[in-house]
C-alpha positions as CSV (number, residue, x, y, z in Angstrom):
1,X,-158.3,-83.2,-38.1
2,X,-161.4,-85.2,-38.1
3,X,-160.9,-88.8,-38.2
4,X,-162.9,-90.1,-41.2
5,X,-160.7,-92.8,-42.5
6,X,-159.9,-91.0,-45.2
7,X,-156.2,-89.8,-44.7
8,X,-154.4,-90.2,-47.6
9,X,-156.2,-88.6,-50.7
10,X,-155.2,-89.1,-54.7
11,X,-156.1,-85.9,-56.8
12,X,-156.1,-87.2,-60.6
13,X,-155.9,-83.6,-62.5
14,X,-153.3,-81.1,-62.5
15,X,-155.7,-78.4,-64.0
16,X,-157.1,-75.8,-61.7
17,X,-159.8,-77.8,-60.4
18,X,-157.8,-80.3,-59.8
19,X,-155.0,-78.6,-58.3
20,X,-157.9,-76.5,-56.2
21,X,-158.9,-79.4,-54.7
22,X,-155.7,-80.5,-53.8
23,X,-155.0,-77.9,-51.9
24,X,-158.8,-78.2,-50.4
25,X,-157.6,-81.3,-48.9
26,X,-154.3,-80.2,-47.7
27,X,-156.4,-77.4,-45.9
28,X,-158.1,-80.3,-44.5
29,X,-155.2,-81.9,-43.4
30,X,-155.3,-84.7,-45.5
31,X,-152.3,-86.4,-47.0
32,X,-152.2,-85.5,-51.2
33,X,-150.9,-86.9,-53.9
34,X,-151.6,-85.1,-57.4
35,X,-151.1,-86.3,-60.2
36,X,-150.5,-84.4,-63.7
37,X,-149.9,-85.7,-67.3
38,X,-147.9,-82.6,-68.2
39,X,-144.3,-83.1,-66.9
40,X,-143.9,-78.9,-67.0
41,X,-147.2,-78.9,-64.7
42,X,-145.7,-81.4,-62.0
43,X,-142.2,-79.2,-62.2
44,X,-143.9,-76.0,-61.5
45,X,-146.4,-77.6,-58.5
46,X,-143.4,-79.5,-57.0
47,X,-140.5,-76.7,-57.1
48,X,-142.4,-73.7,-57.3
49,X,-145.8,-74.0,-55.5
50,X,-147.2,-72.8,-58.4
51,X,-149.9,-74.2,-61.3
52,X,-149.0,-70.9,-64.1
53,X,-150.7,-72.7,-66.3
54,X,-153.9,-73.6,-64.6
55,X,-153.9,-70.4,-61.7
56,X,-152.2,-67.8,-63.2
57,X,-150.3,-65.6,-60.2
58,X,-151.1,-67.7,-57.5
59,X,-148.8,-69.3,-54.9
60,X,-149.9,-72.4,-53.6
61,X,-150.2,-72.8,-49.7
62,X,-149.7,-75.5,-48.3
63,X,-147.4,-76.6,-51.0
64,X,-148.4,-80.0,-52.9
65,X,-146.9,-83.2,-53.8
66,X,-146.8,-84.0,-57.8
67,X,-146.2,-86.4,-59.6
68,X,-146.6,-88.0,-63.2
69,X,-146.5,-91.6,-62.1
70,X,-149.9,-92.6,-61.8
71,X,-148.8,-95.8,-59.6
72,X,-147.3,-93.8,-56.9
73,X,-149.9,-91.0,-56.9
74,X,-152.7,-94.0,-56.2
75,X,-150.6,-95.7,-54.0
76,X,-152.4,-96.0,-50.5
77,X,-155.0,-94.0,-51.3
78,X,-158.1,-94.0,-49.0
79,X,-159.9,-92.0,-51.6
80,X,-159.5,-90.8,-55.2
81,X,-160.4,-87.3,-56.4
82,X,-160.9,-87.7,-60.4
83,X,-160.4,-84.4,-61.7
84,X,-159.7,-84.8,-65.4
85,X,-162.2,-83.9,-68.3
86,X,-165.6,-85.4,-68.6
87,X,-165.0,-87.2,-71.9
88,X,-162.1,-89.0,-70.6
89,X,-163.7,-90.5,-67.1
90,X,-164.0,-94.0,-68.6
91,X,-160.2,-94.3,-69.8
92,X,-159.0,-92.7,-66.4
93,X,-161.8,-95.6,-64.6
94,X,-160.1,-98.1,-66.4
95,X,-156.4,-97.1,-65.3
96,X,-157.8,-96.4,-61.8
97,X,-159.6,-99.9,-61.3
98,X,-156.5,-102.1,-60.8
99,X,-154.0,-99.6,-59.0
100,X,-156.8,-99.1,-56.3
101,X,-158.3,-101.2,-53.3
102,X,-161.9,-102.4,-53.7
103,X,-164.4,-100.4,-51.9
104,X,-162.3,-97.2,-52.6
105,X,-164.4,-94.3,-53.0
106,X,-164.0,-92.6,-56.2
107,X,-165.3,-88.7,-56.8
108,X,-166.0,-87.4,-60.2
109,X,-165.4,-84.2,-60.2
110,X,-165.9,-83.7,-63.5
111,X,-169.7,-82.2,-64.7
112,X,-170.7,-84.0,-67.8
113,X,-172.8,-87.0,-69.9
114,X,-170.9,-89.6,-71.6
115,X,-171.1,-88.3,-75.5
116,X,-171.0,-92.2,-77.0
117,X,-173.3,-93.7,-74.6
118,X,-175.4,-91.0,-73.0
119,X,-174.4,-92.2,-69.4
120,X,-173.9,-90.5,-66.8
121,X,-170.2,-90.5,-65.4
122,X,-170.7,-92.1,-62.2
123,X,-172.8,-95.0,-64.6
124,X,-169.7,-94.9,-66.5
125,X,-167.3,-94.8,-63.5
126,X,-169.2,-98.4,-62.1
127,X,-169.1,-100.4,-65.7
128,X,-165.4,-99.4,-65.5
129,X,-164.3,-99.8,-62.5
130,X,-166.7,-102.0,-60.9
131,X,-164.7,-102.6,-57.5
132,X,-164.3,-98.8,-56.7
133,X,-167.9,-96.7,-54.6
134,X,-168.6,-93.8,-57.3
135,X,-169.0,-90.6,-55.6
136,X,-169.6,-87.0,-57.2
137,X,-168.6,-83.8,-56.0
138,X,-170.2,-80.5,-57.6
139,X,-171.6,-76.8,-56.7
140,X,-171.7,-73.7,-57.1
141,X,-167.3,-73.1,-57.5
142,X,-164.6,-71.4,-59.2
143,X,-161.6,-73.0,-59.0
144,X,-159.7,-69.6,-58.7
145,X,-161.8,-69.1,-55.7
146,X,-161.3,-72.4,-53.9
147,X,-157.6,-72.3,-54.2
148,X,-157.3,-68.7,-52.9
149,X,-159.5,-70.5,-49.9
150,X,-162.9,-68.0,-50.7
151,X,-165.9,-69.1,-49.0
152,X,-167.5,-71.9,-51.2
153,X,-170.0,-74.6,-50.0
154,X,-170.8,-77.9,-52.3
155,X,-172.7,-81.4,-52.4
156,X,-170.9,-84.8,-52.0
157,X,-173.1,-87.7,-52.8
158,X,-172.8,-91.3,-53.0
159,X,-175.2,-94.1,-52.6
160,X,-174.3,-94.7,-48.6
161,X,-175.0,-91.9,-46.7
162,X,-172.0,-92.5,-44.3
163,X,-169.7,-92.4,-46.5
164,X,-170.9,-88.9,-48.1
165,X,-170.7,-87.8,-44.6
166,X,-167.3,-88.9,-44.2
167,X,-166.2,-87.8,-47.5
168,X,-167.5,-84.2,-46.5
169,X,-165.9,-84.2,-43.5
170,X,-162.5,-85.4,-44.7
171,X,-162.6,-82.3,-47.0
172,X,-164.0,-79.7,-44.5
173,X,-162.5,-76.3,-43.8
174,X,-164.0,-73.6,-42.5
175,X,-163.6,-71.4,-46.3
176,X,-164.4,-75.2,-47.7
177,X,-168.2,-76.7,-47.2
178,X,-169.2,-79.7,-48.6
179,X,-173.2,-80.8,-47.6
180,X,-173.7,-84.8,-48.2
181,X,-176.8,-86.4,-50.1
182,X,-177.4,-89.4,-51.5
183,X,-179.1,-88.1,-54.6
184,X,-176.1,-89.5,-57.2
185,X,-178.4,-88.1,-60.0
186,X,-180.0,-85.4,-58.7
187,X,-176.2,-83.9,-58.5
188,X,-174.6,-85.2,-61.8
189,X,-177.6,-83.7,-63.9
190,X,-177.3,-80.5,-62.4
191,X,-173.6,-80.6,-63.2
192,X,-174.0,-81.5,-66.5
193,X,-177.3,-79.4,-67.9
194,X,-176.3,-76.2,-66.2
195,X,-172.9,-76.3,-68.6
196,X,-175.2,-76.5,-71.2
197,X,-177.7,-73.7,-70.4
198,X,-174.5,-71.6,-69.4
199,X,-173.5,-71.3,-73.1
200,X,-177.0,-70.1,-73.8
201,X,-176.7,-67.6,-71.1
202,X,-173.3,-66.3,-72.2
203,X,-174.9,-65.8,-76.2
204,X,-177.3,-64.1,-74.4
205,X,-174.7,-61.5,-73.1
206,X,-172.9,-61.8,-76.0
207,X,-175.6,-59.9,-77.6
208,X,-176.0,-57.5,-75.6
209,X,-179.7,-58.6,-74.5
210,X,-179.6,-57.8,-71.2
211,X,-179.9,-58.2,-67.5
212,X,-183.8,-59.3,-67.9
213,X,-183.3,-61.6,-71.2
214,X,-180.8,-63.6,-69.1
215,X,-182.8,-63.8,-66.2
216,X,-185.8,-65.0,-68.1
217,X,-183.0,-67.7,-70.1
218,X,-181.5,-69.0,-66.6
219,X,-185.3,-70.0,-64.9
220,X,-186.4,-71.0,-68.2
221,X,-182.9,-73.2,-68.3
222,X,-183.8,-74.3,-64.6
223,X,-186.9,-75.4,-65.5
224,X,-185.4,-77.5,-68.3
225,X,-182.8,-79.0,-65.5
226,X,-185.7,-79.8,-63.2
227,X,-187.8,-81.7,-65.9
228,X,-185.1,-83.7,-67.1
229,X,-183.6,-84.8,-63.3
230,X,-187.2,-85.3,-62.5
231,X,-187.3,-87.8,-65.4
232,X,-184.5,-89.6,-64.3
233,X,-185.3,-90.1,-61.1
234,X,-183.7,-86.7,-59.3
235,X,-185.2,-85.7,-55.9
236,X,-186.5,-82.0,-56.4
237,X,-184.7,-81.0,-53.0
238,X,-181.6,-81.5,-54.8
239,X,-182.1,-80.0,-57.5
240,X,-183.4,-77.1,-56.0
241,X,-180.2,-77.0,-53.6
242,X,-176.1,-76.5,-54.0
243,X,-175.5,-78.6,-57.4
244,X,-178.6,-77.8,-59.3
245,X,-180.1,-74.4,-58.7
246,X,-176.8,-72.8,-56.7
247,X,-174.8,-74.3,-59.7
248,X,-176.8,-72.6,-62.3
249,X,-177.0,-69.2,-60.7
250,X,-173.0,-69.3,-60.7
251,X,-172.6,-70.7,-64.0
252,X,-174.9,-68.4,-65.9
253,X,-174.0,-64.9,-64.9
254,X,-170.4,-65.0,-64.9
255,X,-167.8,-64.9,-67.4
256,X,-165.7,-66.7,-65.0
257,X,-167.2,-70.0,-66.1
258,X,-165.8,-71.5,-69.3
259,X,-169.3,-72.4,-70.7
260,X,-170.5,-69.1,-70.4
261,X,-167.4,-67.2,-71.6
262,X,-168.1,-69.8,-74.6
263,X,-171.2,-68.7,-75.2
264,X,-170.6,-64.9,-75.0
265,X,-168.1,-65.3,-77.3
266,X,-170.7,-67.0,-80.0
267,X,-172.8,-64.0,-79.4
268,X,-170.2,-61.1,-80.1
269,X,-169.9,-63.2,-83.5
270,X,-166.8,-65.7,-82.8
271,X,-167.5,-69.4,-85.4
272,X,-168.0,-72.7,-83.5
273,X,-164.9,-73.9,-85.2
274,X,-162.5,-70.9,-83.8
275,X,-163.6,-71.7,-80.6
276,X,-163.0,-74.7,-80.1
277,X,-159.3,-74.8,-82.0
278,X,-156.5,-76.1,-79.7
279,X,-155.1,-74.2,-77.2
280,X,-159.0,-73.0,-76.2
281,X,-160.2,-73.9,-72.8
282,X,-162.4,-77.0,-72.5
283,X,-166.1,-76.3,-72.6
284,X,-167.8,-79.3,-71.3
285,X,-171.2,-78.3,-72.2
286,X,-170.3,-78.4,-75.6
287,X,-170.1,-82.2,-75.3
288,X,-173.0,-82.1,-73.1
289,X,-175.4,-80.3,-75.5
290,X,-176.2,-83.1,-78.1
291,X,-176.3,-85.8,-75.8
292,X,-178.6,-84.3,-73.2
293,X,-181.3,-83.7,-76.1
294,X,-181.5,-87.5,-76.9
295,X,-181.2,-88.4,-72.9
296,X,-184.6,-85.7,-73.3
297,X,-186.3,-87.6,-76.5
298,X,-185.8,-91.2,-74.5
299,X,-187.8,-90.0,-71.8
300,X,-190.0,-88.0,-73.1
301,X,-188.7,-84.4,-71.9
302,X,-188.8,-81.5,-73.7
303,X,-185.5,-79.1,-73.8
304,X,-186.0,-76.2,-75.8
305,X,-182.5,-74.1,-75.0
306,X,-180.5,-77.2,-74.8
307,X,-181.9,-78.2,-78.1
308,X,-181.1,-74.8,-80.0
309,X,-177.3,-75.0,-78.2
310,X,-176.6,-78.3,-79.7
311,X,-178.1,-76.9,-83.3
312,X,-176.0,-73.9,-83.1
313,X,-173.1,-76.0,-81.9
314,X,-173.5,-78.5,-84.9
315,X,-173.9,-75.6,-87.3
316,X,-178.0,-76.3,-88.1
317,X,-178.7,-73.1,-86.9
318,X,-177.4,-69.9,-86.5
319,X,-176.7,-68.0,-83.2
320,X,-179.3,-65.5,-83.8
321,X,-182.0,-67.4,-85.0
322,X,-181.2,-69.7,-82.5
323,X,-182.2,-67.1,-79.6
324,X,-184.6,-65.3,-81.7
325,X,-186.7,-68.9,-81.7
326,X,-186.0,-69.2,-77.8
327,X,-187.4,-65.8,-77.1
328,X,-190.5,-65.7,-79.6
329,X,-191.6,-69.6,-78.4
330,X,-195.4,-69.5,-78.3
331,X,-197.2,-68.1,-75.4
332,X,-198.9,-70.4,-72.6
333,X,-199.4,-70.7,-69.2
334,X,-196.0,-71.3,-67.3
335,X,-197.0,-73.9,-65.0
């Protein structure tokens, strides 16, 4: 095990990422602690080795230590993995802060904007819990593929360089690759926009289009991603790398993902309002949508696909018209 300082890690999630990453760690040799809010979760992960829930059929290996107690899953912790939903980073930040040394690193691993503010989550992360060093992990990765221990390689950015390299190397494995950058922006907006174009993507196949309509919709969508990073101050090489372009490939051309399946679930004719009843799976793009179109107006960008997703999502347009309008836009050069 590589030395890092990092030997005692806190997962905060007892989804499937969340649980994925645990078990990415433990592969790493790191010491876990995962924590769950669902006391039937933390039963099943701590007698079992099991998440039937979250990874359906799977036994866990190495087995992981659960808990519900938030104190004793932060106790000690060298680093925190925050693996809960998107839209509640700044609660989870604000329970973190004080359980936590300062100059903890803290890694969203979550891919999203802020809906009430329009921040990003590691801007979110430092108003909230302004002692901690925001980190982000994302790429191209199924959870169901990281915790069966498939090949999967991903970026780990924070501000100092260092410690995105030791962050990467406390969670190295040879199945588990994580590149560092620096490019805190860069990442999160590829996180967050390629949710959004995923849904678009999965109407797309929804509809039966095909394979060419989708390819045209995902460079079209990376195009979109590009402008908008660009905007806000992204480096091109990173959004041309693991968590922009990689991420997008992955996201838009499997059903796998949750945006997509979303998406191509609109298309075959499914309401807005069905899909996103309780007991459906979280689709972060859909909280992504609306928000990245005024992140766009502020700066001037223009965001055709993300702007028909958020109509369609707030019921101003329908699906069809919706993609009809994306694939008739008026002709011009492309660059």
């Amino acid at each position: 095990m590589t030395d890092t300082g990092f030997r005692r890690i806190s997962v905060l999630g007892g989804g499937a990422w969340g649980t994925a990453l645990a078990l990415v760690a433990a592969r790493a040799g790191r010491e876990v602690r995962l924590w769950a809010r669902d006391a039937d979760t933390v039963r099943a992960l701590t007698d079992d080795n099991a998440n039937p829930r979250y990874l359906p059929g799977l036994r866990l290996d190495p087995p992981l230590h659960a808990t519900a107690d938030l104190d004793a899953a932060l106790a000690g912790a060298d680093a925190v993995l925050l693996v809960t939903p998107a839209q509640t980073t700044r609660v989870m930040a604000e329970s973190l802060a004080s359980r936590i040394s300062p100059g903890t690193p803290v890694i969203l691993c979550a891919k999203g904007i802020e809906r009430d503010t329009g921040l990003l989550l590691g801007d979110v992360l430092a108003e909230a819990a302004p002692g901690v060093v925001p980190a982000v992990l994302s790429g191209p990765s199924f959870a169901g593929d990281v915790a069966r221990g498939l090949p999967t390689a991903v970026t780990i950015a924070a501000e100092d360089g260092d410690i995105a390299d030791r962050l990467s190397a406390a969670l190295a494995s040879p199945q588990f690759r994580p590149y560092a950058a620096t490019d805190l922006t860069g990442v999160q907006i590829g996180g967050a926009l390629k949710n959004v174009l995923a849904i678009a993507c999965g109407a797309v196949a929804g509809k039966e289009w095909g394979a060419s309509a989708l390819a045209a919709l995902t460079a079209r969508g990376f195009a979109e991603l590009t402008r908008l990073g660009l905007a806000l101050g992204a480096k091109p090489e990173t959004l041309g790398g693991l968590s922009g372009l990689g991420d997008l490939v992955l996201t838009c051309g499997s059903a796998q993902s949750r945006n997509f399946a979303f998406g191509q679930r609109l298309g075959e004719g499914a309401s807005v309002a069905s899909l996103m009843a309780e007991g459906h799976k979280l689709a972060e793009g859909v909280h992504s949508a609306t928000v990245a179109g005024t992140l766009a107006a502020r700066h001037g960008v223009e965001l055709p696909i993300c702007r028909a997703v958020s109509a369609v999502l707030e019921n101003r347009l329908s699906i069809d018209d919706a993609l009809t309008d994306l694939m008739t836009r008026p002709l011009k050069r492309e660059t």
